[in-house]
N, C-alpha and C positions, 0 to 999 in steps of 0.2 A: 729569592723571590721568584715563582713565576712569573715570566712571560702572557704579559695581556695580549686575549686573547680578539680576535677580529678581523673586518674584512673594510677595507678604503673601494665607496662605491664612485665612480666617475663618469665621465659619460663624453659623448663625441661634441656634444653643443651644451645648449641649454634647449629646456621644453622636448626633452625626449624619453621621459620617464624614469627618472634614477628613484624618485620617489615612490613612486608606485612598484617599480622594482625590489626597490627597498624592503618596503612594508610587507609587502608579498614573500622577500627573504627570511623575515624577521618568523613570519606565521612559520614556512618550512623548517627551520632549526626548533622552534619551539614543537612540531613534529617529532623530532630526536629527543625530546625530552628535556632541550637546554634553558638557562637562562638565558635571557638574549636581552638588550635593550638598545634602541637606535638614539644615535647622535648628528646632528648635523649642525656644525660648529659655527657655520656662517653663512647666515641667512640673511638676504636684503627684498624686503615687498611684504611688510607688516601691517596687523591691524591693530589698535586700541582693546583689547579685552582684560577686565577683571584687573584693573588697574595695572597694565604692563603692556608694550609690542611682543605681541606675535607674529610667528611666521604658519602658514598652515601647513607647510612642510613639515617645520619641525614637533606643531603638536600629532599628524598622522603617525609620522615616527615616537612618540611619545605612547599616544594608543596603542601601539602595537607591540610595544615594550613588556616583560613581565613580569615587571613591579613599576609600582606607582613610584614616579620621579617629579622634582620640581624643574621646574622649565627651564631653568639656567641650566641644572645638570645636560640639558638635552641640547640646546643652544645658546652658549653662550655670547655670543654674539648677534644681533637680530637689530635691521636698520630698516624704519620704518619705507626710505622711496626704494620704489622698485626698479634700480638701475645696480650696473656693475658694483660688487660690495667694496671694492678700495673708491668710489666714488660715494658709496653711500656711507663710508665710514668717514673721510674727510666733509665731508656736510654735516655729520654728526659731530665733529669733533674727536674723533675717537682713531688709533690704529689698530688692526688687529695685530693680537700678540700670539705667536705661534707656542709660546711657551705656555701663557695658559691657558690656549687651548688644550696641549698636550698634560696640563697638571688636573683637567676638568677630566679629561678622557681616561688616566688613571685610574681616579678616583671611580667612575661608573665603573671601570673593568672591574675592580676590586670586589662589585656584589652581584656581576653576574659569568657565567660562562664564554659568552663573546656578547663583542657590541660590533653594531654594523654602523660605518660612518658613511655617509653620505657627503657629498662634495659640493660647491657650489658651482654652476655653470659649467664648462667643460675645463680640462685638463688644466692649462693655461690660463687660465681667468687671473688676474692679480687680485691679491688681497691686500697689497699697501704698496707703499712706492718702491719693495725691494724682492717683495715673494708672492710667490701664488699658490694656487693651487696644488700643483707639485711639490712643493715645496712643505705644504701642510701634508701630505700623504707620508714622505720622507721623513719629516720629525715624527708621528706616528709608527713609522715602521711597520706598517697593515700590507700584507697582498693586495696588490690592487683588480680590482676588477670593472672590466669596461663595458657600461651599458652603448649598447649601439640600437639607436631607432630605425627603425629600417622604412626607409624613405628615399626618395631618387637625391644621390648624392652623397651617401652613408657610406658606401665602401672607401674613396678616398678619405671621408673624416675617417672612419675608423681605423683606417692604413696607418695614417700621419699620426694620430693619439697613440696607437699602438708600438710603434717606433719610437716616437719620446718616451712613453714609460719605459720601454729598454732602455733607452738613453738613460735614464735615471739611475739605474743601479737599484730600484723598485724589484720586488718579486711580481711577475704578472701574472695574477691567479686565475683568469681567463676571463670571458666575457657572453654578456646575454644578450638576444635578440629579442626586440621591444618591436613590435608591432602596432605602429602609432597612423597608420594610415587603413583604412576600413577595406580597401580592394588596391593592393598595391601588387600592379602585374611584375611577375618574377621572383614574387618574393623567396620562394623554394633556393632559385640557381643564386640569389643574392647571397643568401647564408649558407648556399656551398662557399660562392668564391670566398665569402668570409671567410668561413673554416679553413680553405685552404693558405688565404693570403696570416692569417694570426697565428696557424698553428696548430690550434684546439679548435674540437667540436664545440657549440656552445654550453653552458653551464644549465640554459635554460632557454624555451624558445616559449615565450609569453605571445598569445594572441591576443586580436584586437578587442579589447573593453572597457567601456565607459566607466566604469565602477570598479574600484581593487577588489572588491572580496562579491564579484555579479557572478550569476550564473557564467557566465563564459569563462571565468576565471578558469574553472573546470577544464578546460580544451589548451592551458598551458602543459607545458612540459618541462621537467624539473630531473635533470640529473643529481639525483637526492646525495647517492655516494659519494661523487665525485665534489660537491660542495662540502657534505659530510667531513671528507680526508682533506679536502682545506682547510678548514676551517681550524682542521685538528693538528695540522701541522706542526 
């Protein structure tokens, strides 16, 4: 059987763009000609629509997918309060089960080329009283890749997340520079020292915009190959 195909998105916090990153990934690969569809397996800060909770994360990742998906394939997990998701799943009653999420995530790789997974809050965030985050990346077995928003205070988050995922025994397939602040002085020498403290150049250097797919999207930078040969790893 091959090998499903994909990428584990993460990120230094929460509220730094892995979504938007995401979605913006999803569009690049379907450039190469791929199938693609995004996944974000645990989502917490739902609305009531069409008789079900949503998360708006997971249906952008849905849009951007290249076939039409039912919403569990996309997320199967989705808790209405918008607090940590091992807190918003015991309020609901519920654990998250790492296994089906991993038997949901099969099943999508099976009808496309790769899926992009998206994570919830950063690295470490718990998802029940015994695993987190890391730990859902791990059962996937995806390269991970680390969104970093570049904002005063990012290099050390991104030092210390980037050291765990080593610590994990993870493949670290590198990471993007998210520009979430509109005039962030330094930001040039920031994602040097980045580059130089992780490793790797960025995979992609996303400037600041309101909108995923606005005119400014234009002024991002996308190292097409180098995600390309990941992806295809």
């Amino acid at each position: 059987m091959m090998k499903a195909r994909g990428l584990f998105i993460t990120g230094t916090d929460t509220g730094i763009g892995k979504t938007h990153v995401s979605v913006r990934l999803l569009h690049v690969l379907q450039g190469f000609g791929l199938r693609v569809a995004g996944m974000k397996p645990v989502a917490s800060g739902a609305k009531w629509q069409t008789g079900q909770w949503v998360n708006d994360d997971a249906l952008a990742l849905r849009a951007a997918s290249s076939l039409p998906l039912a919403y569990q394939q996309v997320n199967p997990y989705v808790f209405e309060p918008p607090v940590a998701p091992h807190l918003a799943a015991e309020e609901s009653g519920e654990r998250v089960d790492l296994e089906r999420i991993h038997q949901t995530f099969l099943a999508l790789a099976d009808g496309v080329d790769c899926v992009i997974v998206e994570g919830v809050g950063g690295w470490r965030v718990p998802l029940n009283a015994d695993e987190d985050v890391s730990d859902l990346a791990r059962a996937l077995g995806l390269p991970v890749v680390l969104v970093v928003g570049l904002r005063l205070g990012c290099i050390s988050h991104a030092r210390l997340t980037h050291e765990s995922i080593m610590a994990s025994g993870l493949v670290f397939g590198g990471w993007i520079a998210n520009q979430i602040e509109a005039d962030l002085p330094r930001a040039v020498e920031i994602i040097a020292t980045l580059t130089c403290a992780l490793g790797h150049e960025p995979l992609a250097e996303l400037a600041f915009h309101l909108e995923s797919d606005g005119p400014d999207a234009l002024k991002d930078h996308w190292n097409r190959g180098e995600i390309l040969r990941l992806v295809e790893a």
